[in-house]
ZAMARGU-4260 file (C-alpha; in steps of 0.2 Angstrom, whole numbers, plus 5000, padded with zeros to 4 digits):
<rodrens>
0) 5495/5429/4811 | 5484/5443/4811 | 5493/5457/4803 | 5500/5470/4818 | 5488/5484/4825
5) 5493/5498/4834 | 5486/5503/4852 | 5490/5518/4863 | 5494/5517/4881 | 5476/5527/4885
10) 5469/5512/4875 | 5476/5499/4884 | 5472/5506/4902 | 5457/5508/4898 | 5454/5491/4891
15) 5461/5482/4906 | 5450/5495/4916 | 5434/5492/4909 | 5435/5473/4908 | 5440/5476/4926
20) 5426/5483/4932 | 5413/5470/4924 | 5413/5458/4940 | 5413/5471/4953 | 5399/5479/4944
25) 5388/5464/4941 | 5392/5453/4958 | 5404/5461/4968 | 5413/5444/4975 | 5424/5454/4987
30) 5409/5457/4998 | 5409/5437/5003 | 5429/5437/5004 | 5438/5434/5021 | 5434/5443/5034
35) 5416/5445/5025 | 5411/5460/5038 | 5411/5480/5036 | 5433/5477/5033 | 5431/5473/5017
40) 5437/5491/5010 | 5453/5485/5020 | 5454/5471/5009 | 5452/5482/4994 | 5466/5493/4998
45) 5478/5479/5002 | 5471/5469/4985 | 5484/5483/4976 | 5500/5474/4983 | 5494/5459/4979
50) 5491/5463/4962 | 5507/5470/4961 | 5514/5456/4965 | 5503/5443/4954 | 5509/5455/4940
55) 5527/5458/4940 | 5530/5440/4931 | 5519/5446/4915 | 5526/5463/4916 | 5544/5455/4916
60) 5540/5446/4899 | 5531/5459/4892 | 5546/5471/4896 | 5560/5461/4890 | 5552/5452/4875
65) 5542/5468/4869 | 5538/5466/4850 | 5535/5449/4852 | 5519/5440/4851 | 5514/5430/4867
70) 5517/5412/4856 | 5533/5420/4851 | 5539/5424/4868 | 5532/5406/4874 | 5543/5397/4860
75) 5559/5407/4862 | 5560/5404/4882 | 5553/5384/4881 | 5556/5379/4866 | 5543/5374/4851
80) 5534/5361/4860 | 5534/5367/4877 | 5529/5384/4871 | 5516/5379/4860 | 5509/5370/4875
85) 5509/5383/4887 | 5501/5394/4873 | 5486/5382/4873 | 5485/5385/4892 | 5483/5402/4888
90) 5471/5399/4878 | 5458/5386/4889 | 5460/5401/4901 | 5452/5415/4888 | 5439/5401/4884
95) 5435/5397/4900 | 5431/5415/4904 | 5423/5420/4891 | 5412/5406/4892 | 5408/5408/4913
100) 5408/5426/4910 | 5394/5423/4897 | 5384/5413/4907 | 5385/5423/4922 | 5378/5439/4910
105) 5364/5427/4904 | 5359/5421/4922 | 5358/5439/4929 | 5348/5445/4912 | 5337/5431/4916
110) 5333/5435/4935 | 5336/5454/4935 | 5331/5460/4919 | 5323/5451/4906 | 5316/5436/4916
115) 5306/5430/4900 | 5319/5430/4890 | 5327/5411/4885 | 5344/5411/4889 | 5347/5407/4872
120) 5341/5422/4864 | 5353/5433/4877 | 5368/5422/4871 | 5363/5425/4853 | 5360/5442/4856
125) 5377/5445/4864 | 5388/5434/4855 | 5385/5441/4837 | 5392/5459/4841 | 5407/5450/4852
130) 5412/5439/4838 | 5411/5457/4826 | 5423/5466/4834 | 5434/5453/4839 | 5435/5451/4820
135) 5440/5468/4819 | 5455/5464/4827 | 5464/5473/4841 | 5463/5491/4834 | 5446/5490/4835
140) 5444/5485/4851 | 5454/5497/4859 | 5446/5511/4851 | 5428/5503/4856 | 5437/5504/4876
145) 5440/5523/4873 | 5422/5525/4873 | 5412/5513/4882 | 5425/5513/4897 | 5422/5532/4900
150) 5404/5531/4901 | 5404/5518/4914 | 5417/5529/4925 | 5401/5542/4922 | 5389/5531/4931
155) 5397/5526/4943 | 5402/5544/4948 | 5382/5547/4945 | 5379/5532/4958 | 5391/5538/4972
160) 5386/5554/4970 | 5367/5553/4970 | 5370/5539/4987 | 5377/5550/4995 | 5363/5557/5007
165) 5359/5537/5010 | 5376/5534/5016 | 5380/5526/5033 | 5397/5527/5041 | 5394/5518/5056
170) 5391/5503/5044 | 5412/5503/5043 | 5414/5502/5064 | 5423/5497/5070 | 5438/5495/5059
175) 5444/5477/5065 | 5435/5471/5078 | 5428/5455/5068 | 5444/5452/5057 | 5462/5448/5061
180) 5476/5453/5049 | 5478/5436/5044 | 5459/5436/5036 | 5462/5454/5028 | 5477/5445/5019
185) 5468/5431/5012 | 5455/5442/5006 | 5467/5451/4998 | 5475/5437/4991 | 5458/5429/4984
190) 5452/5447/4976 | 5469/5450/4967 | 5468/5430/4961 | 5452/5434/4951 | 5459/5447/4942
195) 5461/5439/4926 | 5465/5455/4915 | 5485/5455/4920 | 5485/5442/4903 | 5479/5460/4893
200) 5498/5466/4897 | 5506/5449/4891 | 5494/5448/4874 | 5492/5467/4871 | 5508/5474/4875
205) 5513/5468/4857 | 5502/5480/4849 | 5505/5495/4862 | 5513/5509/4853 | 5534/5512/4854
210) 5533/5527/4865 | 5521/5520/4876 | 5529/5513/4894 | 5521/5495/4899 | 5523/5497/4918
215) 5517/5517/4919 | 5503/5510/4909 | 5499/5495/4922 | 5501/5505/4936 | 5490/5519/4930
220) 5476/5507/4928 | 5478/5497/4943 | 5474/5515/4953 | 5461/5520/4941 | 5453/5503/4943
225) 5454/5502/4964 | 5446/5521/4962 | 5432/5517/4953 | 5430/5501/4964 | 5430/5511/4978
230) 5418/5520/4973 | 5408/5504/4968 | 5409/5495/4985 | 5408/5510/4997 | 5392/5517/4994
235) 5385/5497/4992 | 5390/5493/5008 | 5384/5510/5017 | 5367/5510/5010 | 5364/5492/5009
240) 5372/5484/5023 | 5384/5471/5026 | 5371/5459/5025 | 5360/5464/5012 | 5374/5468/5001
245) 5381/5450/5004 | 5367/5439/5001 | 5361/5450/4983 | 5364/5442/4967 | 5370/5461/4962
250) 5373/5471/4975 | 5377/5487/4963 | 5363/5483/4955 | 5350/5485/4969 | 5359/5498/4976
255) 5358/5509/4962 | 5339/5503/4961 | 5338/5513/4982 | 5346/5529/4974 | 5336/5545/4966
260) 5343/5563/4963 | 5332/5576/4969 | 5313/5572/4969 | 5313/5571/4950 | 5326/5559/4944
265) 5320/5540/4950 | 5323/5523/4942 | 5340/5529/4937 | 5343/5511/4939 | 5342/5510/4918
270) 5357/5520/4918 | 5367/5504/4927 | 5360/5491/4915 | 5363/5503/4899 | 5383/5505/4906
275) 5382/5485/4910 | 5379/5477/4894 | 5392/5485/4880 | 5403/5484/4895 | 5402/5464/4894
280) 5404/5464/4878 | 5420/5474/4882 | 5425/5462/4892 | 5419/5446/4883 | 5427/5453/4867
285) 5444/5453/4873 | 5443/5435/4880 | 5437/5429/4862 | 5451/5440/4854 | 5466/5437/4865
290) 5459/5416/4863 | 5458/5418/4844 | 5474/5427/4844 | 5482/5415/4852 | 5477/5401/4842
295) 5481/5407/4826 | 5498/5407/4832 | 5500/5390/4839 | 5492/5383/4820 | 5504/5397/4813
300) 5486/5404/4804 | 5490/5422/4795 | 5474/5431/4804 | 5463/5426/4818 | 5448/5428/4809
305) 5445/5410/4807 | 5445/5404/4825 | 5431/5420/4831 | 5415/5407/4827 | 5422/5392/4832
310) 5426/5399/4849 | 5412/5407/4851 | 5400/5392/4848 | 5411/5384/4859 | 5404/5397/4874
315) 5390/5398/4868 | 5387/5377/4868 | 5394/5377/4885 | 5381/5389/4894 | 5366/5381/4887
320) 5372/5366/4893 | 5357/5360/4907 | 5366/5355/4921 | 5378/5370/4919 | 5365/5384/4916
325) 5357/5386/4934 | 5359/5401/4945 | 5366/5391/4958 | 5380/5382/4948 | 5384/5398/4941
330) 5387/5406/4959 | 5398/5391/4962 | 5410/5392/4949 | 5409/5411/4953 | 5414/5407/4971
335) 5431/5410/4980 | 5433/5390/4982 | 5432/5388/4962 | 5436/5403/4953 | 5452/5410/4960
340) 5461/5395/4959 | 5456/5391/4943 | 5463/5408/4936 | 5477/5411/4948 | 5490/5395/4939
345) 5487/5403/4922 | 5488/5422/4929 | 5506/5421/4940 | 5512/5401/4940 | 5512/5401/4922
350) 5520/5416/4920 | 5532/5415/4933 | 5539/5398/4926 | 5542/5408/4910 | 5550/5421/4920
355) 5560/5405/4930 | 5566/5397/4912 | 5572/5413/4905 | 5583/5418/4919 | 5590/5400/4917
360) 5592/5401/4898 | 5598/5421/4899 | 5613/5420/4890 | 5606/5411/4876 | 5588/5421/4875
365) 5595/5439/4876 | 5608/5434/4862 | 5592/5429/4852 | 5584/5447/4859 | 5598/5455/4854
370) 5596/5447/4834 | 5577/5450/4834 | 5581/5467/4836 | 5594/5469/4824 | 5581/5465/4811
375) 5566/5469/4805 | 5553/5464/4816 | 5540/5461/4805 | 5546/5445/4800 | 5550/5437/4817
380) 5543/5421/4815 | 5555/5418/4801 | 5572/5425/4810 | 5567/5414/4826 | 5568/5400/4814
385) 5583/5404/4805 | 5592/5408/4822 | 5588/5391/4829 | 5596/5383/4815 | 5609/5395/4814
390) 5623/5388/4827 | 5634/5403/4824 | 5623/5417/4829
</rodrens>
């Protein structure tokens, strides 16, 4: 396994935060979740219980079983096989993201930006400075979030501030006249299932500073995230429209392209796409590092160095693929019938049947907590497997 880096809580927050904000900030899905009308901002708001409660099982694991690593935690509570396995789930889930969220960047590169440009050469483009700093190792990459993270906060503030005299109100009236409570929840429901970044708690958590508290760190993020999404959707909606903002491929995107400060600052629509991209890769390079990661711990490798170019050819091979690589297949798999509930089994099932086995097993797992911490946790693999054969202990 890689050998252990050390992350601060700021680190972490802003790491799930800026990886976060990627899909609000290229496709804003939320729009064309139920009720699909000027309630949306309800949905947001109610989106934070939901999260909450999608959450609580990986905060629970990463609580009890802090200072281990996720394949650890997997094969102390189901056994070596079983854990390995759900490990191996974990890992399909980074792969498939990073993979769909790579191809997503490439499409829009392709019809918004750079229409020229062969898909190809974007993937190449992107995936040599992903696969750099996922080599890197976690440090790295929480240091990288300290930086870029901040800077998109900046522009989003930029935007809502500068779409401020475009702004509409009446686009939010009335509250509730085309939505039932019913269709806020499901909403709600949908929007928290896409939230894939609650597995940045379960796999980072182990490289999270002593002093650092897990669930002040969550929490601070979730409000920091639904802020800046706020600030993201609200101003979208008010200049745009309900209907323009739902039928765009990026409705941030050409919202930001209606917005000017002054009669001197136009086109400050340059300022989204320079916040967008390193942002991706943000976001791209966790998914390789947390796969990676994983990986070199169900082969019981000593780094994850090995895995980063095989995992990302396998992205890369699987949006070039034709019948993959269209705008409209990308917008499916994006889609509130696909996406969620491909996410939501790894995000909160998974996790809550790891939650489910320990408080079956207790006894027996908080005896083996209660060794692990009586030695030096360094060597954890080692002890776990000198405990297992140790009857006595």
């Amino acid at each position: 396994m890689t050998s252990k880096a050390s992350i601060t809580a700021t680190q972490l927050m802003m790491l799930a935060v800026g990886s976060s904000f990627m899909f609000p900030y290229t496709f804003m899905p939320i729009l064309n979740a139920p009720p699909a009308n000027q309630d949306v901002w309800l949905v947001l708001l109610l989106s934070i219980v939901y999260i909450v409660i999608m959450c609580s099982p990986i905060l629970f694991i990463a609580n009890k079983f802090r200072g281990l690593t996720v394949n650890e935690i997997t094969e102390v509570i189901l056994g070596k096989f079983a854990g390995k396995l759900a490990s191996f789930l974990f890992v399909l889930l980074f792969l498939f993201c990073y993979a769909a969220c790579l191809s997503m960047a490439a499409i829009f590169v392709k019809i918004a930006i750079i229409p020229e440009t062969p898909t190809w050469a974007f993937i190449a483009f992107a995936v040599v400075p992903i696969s750099y700093a996922t080599y890197k190792g976690a440090g790295t990459i929480g240091r990288l979030a300290t930086f870029i993270v901040p800077f998109i906060m900046f522009t989003i503030i930029i935007f809502f501030l500068m779409g401020i005299p475009q702004i509409d109100l009446k686009v939010l009236q009335p509250v509730f006249a085309d939505s039932t409570f019913l269709d806020i929840n499901k909403g709600a429901l949908i929007t928290s299932s896409r939230l894939t970044e609650k597995t940045i708690f379960l796999v980072f958590s182990y490289f999270l500073i002593k002093e650092a508290n897990i669930n002040k760190t969550f929490i601070k993020a979730l409000l920091l995230y639904n802020f800046f999404y706020a600030l993201i959707l609200l101003p979208t909606l008010l200049v745009l429209g309900v209907d323009l903002a739902q039928n765009a491929f990026n409705p941030y995107f050409v919202y930001t392209r209606q917005v000017h400060g002054y009669d001197f600052i136009e086109k400050v629509q340059a300022l989204n796409t320079l916040a967008w991209f390193p942002g991706l890769m943000l976001k791209l390079t966790l998914y390789n590092f947390m796969g990676c990661y994983m990986l070199s711990g169900i082969f019981k490798m000593k780094s994850h160095k090995s895995f980063v170019i095989p995992f990302s050819v396998l992205a890369a091979v699987f949006c070039l693929i034709p019948a993959i690589n269209k705008a409209d297949i990308i917008l499916t798999l994006a889609s509130d019938q696909i996406f969620p509930w491909i996410v939501f089994p790894f995000t909160f099932v998974l996790p809550l049947i790891l939650v489910i086995v320990y408080l079956i097993r207790k006894k027996k797992l908080d005896n083996i907590l209660q060794y692990i911490k009586q030695h030096d946790l360094s060597s954890q693999c080692l002890l776990l497997e000198n405990f297992k054969n140790d009857g006595n202990k």
